[in-house]
C-alpha positions as CSV (number, residue, x, y, z in Angstrom):
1,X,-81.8,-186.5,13.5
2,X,-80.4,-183.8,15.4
3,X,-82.6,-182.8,18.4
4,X,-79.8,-180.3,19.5
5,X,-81.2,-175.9,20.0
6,X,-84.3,-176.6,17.9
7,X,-86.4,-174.5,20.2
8,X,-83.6,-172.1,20.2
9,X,-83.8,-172.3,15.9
10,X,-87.3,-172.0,15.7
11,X,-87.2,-168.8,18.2
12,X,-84.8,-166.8,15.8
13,X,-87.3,-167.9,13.1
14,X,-90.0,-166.5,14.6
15,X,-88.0,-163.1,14.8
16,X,-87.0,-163.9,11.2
17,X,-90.6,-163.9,9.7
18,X,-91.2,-160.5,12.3
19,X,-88.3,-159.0,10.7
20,X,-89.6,-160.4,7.4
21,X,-93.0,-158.4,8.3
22,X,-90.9,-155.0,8.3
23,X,-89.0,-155.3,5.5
24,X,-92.8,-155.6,3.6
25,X,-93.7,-152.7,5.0
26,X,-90.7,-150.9,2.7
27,X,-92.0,-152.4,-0.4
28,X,-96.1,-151.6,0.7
29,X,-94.9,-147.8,0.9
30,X,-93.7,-148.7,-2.7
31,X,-96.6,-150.2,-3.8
32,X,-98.6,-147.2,-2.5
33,X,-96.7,-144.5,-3.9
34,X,-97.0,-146.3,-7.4
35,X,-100.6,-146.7,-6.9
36,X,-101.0,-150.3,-6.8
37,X,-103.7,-151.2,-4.4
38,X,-105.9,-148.7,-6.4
39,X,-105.7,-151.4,-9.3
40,X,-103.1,-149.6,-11.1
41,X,-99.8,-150.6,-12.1
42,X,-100.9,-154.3,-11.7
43,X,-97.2,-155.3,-13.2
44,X,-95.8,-153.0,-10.8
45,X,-97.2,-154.3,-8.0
46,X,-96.6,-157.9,-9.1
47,X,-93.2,-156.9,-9.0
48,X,-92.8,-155.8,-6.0
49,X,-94.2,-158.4,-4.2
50,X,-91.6,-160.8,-6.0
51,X,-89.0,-158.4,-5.1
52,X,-89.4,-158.8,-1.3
53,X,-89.9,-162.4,-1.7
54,X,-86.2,-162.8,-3.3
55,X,-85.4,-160.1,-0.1
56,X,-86.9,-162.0,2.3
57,X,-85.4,-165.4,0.7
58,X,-82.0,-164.1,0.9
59,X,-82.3,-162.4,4.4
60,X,-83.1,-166.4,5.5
61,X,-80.6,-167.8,3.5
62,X,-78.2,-165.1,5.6
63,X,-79.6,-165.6,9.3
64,X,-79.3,-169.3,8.5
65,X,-76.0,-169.0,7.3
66,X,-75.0,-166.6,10.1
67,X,-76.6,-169.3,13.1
68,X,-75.7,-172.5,11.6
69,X,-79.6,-173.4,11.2
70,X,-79.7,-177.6,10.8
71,X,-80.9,-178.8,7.2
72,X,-84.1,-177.8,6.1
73,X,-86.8,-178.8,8.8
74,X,-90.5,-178.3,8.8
75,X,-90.0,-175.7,12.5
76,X,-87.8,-173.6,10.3
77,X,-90.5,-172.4,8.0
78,X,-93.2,-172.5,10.6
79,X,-91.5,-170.3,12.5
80,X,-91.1,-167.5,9.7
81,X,-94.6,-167.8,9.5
82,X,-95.5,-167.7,13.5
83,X,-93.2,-164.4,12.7
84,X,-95.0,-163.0,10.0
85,X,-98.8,-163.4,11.9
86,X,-97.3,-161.8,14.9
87,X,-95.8,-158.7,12.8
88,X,-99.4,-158.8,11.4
89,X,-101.3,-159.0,14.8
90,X,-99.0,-156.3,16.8
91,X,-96.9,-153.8,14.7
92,X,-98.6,-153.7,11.4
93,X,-101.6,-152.5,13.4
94,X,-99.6,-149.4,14.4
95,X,-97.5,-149.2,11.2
96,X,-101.1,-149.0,9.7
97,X,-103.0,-146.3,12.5
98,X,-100.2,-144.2,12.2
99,X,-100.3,-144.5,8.1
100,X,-103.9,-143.7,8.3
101,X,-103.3,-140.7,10.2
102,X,-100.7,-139.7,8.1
103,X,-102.5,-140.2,5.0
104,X,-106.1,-138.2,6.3
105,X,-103.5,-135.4,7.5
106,X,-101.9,-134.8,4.1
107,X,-105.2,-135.3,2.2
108,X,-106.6,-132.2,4.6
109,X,-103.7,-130.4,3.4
110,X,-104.2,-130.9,-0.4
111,X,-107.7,-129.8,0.5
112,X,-107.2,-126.9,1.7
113,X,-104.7,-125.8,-1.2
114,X,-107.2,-126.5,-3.5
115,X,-109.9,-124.5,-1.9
116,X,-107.6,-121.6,-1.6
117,X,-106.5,-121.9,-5.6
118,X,-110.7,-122.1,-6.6
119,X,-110.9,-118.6,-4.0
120,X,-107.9,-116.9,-5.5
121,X,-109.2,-117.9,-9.2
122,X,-112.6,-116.6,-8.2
123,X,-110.7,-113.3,-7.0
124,X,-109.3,-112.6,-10.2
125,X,-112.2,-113.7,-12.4
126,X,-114.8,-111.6,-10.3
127,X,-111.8,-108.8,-10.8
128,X,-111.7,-109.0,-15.1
């Protein structure tokens, strides 16, 4: 068995799976838009999910490919995962605050158009 940069394989593995954890974040924003976590568009968001699977499947193949990673070894694919829990436990959390804020600040928006369409309907009722 060959001992030889396996702390050095399982680091870029770890970056992997963090890498891994943004490239979900594209597909979320797809999932959202579609209105998937809402519990529509079920298929929709089934596909995605195998989407980035197949992207995230192929962008290991190609890191492995491009640094000579050993045969398949147990470190590999717990390092993808170590990744994935630290995109999870640091940038997700920002990804998502900022998301939030984002989200409340457009809904405000929408808000207030509505409100001003009800006043100017009033308007021109009142008016007639």
């Amino acid at each position: 068995m060959d001992t030889n940069n396996q702390f050095t394989v399982f680091a870029l593995c770890i970056f992997v799976g963090f890498v891994g954890g943004v490239v979900y974040e594209v597909f979320a924003f797809g999932r959202f838009l579609l209105g998937c976590p809402r519990g529509k568009n079920k298929i929709l968001g089934v596909a995605f999910d195998i989407l980035f699977f197949i992207t995230f499947a192929c962008v290991c193949t190609a890191f492995a490919y491009a640094f000579r990673f050993p045969d398949f070894r147990v470190y590999i694919w717990l390092g993808y995962l170590v990744g994935g829990i630290l995109y999870l436990k640091t940038l997700h959390q920002i990804v998502a605050f900022f998301e939030n804020m984002c989200y409340n600040g457009i809904n405000k928006l929408i808000k207030k158009a509505k409100n001003r369409e009800k006043t100017l309907s009033k308007e021109v009722d009142e008016k007639v």
